[in-house]
mmCIF file of the N, C-alpha and C atoms, coordinates in Angstrom:
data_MODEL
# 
_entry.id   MODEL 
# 
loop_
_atom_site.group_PDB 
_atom_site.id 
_atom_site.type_symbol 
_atom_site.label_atom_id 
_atom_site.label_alt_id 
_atom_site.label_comp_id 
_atom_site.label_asym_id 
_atom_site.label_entity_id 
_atom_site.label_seq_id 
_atom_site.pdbx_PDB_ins_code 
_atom_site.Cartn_x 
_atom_site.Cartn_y 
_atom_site.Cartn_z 
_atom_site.occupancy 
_atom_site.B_iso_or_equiv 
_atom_site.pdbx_formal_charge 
_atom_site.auth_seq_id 
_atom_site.auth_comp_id 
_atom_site.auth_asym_id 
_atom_site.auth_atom_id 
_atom_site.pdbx_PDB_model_num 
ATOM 1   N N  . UNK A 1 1  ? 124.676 68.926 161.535 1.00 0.00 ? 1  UNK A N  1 
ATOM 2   C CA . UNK A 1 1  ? 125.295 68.893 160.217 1.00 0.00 ? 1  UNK A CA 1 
ATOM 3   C C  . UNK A 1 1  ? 126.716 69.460 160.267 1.00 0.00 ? 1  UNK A C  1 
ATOM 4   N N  . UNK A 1 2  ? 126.814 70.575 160.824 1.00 0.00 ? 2  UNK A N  1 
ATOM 5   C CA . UNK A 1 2  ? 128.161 71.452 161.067 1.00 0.00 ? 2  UNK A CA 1 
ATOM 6   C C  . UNK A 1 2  ? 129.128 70.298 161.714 1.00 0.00 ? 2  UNK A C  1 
ATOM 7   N N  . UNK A 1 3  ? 128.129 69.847 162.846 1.00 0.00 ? 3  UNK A N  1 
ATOM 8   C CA . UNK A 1 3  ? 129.426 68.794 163.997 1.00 0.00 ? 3  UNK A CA 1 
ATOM 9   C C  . UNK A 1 3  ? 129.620 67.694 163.049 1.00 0.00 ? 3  UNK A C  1 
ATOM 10  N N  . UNK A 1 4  ? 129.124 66.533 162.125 1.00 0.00 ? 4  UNK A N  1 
ATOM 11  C CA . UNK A 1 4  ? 129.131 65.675 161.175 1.00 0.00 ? 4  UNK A CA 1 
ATOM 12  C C  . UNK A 1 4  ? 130.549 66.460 160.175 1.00 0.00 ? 4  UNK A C  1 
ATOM 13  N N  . UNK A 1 5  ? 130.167 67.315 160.033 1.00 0.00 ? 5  UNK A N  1 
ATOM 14  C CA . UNK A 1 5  ? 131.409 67.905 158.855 1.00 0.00 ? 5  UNK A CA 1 
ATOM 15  C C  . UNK A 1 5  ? 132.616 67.993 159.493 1.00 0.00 ? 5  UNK A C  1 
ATOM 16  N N  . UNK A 1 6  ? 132.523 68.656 160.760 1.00 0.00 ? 6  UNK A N  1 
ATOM 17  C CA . UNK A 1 6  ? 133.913 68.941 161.819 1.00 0.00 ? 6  UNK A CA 1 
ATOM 18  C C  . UNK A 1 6  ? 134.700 67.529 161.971 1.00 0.00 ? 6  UNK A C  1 
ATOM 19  N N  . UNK A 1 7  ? 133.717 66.611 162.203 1.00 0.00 ? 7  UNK A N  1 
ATOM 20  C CA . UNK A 1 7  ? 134.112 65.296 162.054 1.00 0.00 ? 7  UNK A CA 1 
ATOM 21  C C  . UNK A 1 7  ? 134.761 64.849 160.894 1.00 0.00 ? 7  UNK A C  1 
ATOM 22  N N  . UNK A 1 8  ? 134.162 64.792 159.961 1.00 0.00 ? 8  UNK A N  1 
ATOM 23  C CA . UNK A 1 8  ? 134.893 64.816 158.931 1.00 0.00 ? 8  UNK A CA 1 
ATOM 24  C C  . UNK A 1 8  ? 136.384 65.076 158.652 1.00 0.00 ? 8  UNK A C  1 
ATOM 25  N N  . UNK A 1 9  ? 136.278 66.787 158.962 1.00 0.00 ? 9  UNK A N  1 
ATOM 26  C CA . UNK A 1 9  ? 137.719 66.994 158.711 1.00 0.00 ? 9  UNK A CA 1 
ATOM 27  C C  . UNK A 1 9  ? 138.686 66.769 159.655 1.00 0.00 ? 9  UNK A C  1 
ATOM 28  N N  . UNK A 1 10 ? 138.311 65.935 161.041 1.00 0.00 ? 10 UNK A N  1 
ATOM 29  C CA . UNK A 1 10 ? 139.308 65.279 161.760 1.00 0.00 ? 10 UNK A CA 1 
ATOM 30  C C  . UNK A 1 10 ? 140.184 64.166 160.742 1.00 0.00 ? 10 UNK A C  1 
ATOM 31  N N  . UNK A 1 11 ? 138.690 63.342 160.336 1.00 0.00 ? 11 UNK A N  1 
ATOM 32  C CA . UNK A 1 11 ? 139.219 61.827 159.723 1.00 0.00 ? 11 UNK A CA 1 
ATOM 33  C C  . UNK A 1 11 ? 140.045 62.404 158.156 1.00 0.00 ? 11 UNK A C  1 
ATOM 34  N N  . UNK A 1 12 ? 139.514 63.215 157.695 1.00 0.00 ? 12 UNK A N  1 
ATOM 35  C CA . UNK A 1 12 ? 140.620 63.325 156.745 1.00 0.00 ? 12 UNK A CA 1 
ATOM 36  C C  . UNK A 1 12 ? 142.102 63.846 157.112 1.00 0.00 ? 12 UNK A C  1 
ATOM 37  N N  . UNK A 1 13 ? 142.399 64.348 158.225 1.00 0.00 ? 13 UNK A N  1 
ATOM 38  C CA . UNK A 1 13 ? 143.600 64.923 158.699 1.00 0.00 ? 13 UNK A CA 1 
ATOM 39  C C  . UNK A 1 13 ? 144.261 63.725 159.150 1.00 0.00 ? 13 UNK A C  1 
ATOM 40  N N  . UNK A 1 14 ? 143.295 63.217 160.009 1.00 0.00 ? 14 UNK A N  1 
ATOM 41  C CA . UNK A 1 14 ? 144.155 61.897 160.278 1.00 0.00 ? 14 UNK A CA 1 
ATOM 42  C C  . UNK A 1 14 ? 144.284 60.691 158.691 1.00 0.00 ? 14 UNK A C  1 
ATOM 43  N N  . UNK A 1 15 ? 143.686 60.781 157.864 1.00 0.00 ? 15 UNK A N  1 
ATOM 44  C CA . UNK A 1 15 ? 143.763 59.870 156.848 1.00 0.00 ? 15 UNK A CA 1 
ATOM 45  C C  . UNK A 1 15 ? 145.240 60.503 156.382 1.00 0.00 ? 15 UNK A C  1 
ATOM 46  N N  . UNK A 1 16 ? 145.350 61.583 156.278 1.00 0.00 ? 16 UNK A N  1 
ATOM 47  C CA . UNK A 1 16 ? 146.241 62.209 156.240 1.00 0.00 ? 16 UNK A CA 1 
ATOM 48  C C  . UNK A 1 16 ? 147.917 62.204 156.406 1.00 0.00 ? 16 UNK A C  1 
ATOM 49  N N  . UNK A 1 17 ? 147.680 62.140 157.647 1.00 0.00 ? 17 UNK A N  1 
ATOM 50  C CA . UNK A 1 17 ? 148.442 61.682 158.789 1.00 0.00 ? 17 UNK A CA 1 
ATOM 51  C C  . UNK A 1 17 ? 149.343 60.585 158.607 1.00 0.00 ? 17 UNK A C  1 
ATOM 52  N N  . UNK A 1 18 ? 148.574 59.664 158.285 1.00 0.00 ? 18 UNK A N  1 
ATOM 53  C CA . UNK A 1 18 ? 148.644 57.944 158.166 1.00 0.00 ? 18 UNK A CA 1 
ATOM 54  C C  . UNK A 1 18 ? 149.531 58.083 157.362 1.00 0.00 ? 18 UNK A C  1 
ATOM 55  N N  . UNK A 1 19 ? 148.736 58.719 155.653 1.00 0.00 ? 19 UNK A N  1 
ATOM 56  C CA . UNK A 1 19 ? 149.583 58.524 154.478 1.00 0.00 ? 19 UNK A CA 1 
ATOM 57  C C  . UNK A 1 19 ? 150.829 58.666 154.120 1.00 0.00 ? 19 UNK A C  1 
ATOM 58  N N  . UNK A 1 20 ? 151.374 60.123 155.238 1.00 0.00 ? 20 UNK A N  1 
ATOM 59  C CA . UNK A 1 20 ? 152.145 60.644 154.676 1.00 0.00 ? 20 UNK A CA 1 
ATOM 60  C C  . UNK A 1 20 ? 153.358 60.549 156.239 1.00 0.00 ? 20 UNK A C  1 
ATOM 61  N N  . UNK A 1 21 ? 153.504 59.024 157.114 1.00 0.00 ? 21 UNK A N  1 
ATOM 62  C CA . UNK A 1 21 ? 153.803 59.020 158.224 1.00 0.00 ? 21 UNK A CA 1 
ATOM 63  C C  . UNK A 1 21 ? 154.239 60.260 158.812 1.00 0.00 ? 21 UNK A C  1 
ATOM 64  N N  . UNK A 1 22 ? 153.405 61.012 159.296 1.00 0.00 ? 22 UNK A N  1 
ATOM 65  C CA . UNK A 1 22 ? 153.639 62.385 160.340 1.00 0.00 ? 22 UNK A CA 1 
ATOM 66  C C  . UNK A 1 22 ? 153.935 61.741 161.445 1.00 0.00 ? 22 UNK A C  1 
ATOM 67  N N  . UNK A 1 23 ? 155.142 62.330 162.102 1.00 0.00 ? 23 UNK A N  1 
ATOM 68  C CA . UNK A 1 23 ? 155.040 62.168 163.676 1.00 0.00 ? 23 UNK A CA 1 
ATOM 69  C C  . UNK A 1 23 ? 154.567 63.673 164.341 1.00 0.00 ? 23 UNK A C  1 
ATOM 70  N N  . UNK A 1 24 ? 154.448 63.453 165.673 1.00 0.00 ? 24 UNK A N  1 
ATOM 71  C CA . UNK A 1 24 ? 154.587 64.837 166.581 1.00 0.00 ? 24 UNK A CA 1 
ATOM 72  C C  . UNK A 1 24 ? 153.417 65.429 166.133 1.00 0.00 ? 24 UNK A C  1 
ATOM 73  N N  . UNK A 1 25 ? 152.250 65.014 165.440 1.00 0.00 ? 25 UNK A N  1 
ATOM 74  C CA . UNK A 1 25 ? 151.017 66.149 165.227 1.00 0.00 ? 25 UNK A CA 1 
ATOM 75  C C  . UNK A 1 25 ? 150.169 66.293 166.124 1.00 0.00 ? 25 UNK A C  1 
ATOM 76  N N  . UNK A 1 26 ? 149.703 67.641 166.355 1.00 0.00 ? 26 UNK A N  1 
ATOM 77  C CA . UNK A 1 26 ? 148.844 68.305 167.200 1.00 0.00 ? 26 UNK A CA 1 
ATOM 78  C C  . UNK A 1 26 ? 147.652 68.697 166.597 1.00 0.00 ? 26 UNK A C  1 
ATOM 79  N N  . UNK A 1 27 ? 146.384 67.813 166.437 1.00 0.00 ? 27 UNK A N  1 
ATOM 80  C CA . UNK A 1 27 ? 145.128 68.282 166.289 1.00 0.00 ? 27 UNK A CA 1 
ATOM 81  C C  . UNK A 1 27 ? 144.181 69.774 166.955 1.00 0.00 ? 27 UNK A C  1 
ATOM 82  N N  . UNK A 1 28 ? 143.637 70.326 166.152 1.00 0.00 ? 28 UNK A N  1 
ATOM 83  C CA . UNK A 1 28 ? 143.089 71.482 166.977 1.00 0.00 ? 28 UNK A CA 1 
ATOM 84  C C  . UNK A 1 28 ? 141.491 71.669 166.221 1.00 0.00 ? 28 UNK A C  1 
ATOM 85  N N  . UNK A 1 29 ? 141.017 72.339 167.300 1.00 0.00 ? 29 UNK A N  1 
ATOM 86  C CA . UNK A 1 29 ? 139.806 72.130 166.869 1.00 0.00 ? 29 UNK A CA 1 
ATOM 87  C C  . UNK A 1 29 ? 139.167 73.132 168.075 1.00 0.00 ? 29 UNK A C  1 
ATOM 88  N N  . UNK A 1 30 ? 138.206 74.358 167.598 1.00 0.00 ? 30 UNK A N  1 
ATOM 89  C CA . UNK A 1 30 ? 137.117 74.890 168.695 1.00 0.00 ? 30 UNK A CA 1 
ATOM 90  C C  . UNK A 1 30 ? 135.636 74.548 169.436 1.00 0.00 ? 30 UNK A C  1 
ATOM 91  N N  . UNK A 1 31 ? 135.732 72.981 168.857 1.00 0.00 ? 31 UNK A N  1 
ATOM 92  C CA . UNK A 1 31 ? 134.365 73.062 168.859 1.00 0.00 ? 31 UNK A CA 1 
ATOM 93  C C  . UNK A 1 31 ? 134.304 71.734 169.793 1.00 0.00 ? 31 UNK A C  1 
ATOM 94  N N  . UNK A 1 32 ? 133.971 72.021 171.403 1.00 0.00 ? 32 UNK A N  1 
ATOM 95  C CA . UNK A 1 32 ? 134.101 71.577 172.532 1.00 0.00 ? 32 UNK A CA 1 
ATOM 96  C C  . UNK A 1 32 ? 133.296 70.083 172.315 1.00 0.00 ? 32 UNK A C  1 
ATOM 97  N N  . UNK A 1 33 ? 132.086 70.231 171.984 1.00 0.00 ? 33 UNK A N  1 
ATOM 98  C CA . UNK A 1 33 ? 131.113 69.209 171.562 1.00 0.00 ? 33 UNK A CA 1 
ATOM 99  C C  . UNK A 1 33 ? 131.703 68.062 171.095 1.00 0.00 ? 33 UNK A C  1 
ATOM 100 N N  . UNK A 1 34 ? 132.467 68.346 170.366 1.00 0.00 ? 34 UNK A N  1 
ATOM 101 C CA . UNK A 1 34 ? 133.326 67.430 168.869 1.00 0.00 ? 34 UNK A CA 1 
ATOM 102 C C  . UNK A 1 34 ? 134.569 66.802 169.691 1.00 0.00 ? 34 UNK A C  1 
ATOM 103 N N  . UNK A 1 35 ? 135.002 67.418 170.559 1.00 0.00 ? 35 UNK A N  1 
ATOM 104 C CA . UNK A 1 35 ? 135.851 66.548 171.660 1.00 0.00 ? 35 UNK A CA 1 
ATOM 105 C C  . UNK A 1 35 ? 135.250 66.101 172.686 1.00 0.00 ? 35 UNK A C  1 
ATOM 106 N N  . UNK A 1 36 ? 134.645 66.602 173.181 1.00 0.00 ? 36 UNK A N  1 
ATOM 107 C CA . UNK A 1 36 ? 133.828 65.636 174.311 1.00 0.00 ? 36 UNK A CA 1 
ATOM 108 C C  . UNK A 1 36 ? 133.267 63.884 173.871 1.00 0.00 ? 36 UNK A C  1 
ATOM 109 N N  . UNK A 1 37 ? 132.483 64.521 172.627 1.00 0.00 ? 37 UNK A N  1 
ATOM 110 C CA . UNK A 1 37 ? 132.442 63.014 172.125 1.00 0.00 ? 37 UNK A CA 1 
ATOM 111 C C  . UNK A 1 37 ? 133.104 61.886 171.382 1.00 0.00 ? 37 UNK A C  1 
ATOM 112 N N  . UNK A 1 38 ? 134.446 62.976 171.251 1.00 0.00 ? 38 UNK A N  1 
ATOM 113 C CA . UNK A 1 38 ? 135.611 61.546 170.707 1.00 0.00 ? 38 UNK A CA 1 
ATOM 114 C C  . UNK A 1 38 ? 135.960 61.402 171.847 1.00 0.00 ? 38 UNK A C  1 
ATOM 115 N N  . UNK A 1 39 ? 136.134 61.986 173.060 1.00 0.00 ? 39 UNK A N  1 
ATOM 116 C CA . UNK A 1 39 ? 137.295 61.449 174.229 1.00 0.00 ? 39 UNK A CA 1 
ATOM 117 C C  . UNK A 1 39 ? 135.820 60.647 175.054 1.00 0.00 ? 39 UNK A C  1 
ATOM 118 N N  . UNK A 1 40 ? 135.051 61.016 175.113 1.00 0.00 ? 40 UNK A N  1 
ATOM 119 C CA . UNK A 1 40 ? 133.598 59.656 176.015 1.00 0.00 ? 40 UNK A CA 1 
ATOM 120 C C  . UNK A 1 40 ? 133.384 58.936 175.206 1.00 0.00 ? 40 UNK A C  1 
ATOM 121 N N  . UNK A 1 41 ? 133.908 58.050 173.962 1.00 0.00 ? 41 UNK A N  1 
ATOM 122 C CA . UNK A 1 41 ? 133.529 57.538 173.179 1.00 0.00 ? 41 UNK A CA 1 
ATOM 123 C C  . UNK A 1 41 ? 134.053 56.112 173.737 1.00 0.00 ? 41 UNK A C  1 
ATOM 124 N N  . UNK A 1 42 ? 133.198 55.104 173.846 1.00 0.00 ? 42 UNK A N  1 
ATOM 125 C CA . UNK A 1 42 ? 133.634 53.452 174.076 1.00 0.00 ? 42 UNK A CA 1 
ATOM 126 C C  . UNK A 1 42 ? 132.700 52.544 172.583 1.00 0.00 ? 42 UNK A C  1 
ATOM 127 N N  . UNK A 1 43 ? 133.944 52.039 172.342 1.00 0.00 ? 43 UNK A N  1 
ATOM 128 C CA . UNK A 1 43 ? 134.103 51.403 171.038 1.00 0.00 ? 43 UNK A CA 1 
ATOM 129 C C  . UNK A 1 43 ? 132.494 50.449 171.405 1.00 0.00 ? 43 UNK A C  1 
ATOM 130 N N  . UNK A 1 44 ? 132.076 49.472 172.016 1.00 0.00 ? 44 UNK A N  1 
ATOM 131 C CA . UNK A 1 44 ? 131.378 49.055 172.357 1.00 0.00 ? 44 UNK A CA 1 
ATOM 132 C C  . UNK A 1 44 ? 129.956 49.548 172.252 1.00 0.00 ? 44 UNK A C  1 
ATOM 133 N N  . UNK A 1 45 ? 130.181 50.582 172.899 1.00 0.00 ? 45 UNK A N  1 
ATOM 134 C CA . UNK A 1 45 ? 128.859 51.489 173.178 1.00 0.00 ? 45 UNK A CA 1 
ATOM 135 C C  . UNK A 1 45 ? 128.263 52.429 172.560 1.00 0.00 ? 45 UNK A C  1 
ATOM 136 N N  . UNK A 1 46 ? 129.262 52.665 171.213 1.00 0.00 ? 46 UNK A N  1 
ATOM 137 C CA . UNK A 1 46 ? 128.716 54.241 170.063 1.00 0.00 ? 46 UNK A CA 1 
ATOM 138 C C  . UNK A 1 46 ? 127.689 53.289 169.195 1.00 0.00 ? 46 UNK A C  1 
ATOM 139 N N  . UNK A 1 47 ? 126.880 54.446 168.658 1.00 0.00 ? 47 UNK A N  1 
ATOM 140 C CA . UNK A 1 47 ? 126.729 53.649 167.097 1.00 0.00 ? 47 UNK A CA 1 
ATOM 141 C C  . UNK A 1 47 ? 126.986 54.814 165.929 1.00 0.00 ? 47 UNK A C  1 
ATOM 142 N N  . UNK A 1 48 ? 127.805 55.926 167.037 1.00 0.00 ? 48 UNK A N  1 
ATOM 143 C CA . UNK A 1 48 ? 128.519 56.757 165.959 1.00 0.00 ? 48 UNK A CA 1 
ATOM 144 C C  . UNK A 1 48 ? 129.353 56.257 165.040 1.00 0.00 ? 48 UNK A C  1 
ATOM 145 N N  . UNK A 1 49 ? 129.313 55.994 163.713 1.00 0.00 ? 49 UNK A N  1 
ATOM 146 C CA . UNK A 1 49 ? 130.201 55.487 162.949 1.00 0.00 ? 49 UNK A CA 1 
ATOM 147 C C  . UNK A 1 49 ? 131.553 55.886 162.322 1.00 0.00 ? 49 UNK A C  1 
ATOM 148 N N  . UNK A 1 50 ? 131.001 57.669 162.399 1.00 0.00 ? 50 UNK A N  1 
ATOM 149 C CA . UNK A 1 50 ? 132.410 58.639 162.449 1.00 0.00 ? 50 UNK A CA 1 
ATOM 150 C C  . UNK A 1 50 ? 132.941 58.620 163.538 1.00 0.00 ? 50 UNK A C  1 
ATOM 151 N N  . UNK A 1 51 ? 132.890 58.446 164.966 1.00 0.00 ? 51 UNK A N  1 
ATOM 152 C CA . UNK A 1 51 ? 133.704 58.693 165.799 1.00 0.00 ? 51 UNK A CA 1 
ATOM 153 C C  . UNK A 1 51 ? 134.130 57.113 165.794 1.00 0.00 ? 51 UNK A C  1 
ATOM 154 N N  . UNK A 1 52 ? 133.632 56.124 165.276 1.00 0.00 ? 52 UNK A N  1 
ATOM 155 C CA . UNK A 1 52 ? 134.236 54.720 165.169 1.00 0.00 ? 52 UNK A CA 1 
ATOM 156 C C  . UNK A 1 52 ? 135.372 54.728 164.660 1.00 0.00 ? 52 UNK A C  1 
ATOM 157 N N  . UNK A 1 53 ? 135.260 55.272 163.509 1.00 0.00 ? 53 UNK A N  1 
ATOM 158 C CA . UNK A 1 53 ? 136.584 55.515 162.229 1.00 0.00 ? 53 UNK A CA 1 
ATOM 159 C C  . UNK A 1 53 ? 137.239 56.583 162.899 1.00 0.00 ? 53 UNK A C  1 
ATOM 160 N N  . UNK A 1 54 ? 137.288 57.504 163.452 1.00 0.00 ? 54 UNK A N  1 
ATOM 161 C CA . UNK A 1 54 ? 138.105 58.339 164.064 1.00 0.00 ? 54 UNK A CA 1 
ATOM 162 C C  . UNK A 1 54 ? 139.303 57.494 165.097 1.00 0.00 ? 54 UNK A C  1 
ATOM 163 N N  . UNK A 1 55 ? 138.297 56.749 165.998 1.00 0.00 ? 55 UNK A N  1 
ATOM 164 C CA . UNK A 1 55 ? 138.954 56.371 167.107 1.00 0.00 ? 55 UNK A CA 1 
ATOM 165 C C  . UNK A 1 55 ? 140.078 55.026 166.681 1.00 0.00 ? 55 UNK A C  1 
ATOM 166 N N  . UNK A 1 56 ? 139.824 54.341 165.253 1.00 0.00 ? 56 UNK A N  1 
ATOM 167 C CA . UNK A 1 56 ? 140.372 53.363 164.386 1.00 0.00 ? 56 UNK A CA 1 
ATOM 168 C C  . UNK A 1 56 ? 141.935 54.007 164.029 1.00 0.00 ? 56 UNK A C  1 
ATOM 169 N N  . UNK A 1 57 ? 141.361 55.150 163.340 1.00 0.00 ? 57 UNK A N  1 
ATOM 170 C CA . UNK A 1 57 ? 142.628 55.891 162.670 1.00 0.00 ? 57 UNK A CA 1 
ATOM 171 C C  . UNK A 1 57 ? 143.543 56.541 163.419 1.00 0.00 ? 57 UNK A C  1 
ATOM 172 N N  . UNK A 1 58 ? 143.027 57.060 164.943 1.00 0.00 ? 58 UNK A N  1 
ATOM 173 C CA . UNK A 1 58 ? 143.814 57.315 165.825 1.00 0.00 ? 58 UNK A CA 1 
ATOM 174 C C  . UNK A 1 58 ? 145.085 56.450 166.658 1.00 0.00 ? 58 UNK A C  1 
ATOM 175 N N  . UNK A 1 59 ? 144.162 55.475 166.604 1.00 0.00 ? 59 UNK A N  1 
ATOM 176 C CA . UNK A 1 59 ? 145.233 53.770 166.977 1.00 0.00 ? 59 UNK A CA 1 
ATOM 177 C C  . UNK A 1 59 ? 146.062 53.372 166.054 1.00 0.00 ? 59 UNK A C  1 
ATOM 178 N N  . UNK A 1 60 ? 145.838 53.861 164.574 1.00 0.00 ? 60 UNK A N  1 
ATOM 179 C CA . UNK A 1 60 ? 146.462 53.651 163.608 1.00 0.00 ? 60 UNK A CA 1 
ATOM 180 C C  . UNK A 1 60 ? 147.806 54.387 163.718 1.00 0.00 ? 60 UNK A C  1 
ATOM 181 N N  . UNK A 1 61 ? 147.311 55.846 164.153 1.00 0.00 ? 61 UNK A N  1 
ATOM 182 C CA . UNK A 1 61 ? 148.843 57.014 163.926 1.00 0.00 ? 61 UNK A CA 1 
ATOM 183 C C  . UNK A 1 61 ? 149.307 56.856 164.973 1.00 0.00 ? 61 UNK A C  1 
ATOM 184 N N  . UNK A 1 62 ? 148.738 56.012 165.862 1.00 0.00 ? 62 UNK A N  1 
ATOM 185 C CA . UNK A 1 62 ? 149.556 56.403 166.830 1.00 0.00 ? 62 UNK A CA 1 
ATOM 186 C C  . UNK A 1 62 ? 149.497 57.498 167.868 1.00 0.00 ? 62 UNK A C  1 
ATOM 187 N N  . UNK A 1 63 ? 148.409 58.048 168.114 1.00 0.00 ? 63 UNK A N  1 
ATOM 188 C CA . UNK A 1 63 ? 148.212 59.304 169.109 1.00 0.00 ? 63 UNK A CA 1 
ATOM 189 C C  . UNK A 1 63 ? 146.816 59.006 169.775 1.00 0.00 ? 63 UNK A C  1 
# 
């Protein structure tokens, strides 16, 4: 539930992001879990749907 929420407030930072064209941003985050599975994530192969939309919005900003 905690990692689902952490998620969360990636995609709103990056929704974020998008809206308000940021360049140069640096995401941060302590919670090792929550990066491991956005960076092993293959579009193909999740049926995570938040790290789907994560990995969408990331291609979007640009980082």
């Amino acid at each position: 539930l905690i990692f689902n929420a952490e998620l969360w407030g990636i995609i709103d930072g990056l929704v974020l992001i998008q809206n308000r064209h940021y360049d140069g941003v640096l995401i941060q985050t302590n919670n090792l879990e929550m990066i491991k599975a956005i960076q092993d994530f293959s579009l193909s192969s999740s049926n995570s749907a938040i790290i789907r939309r994560i990995h969408h919005l990331l291609l979007n900003v640009g980082l």
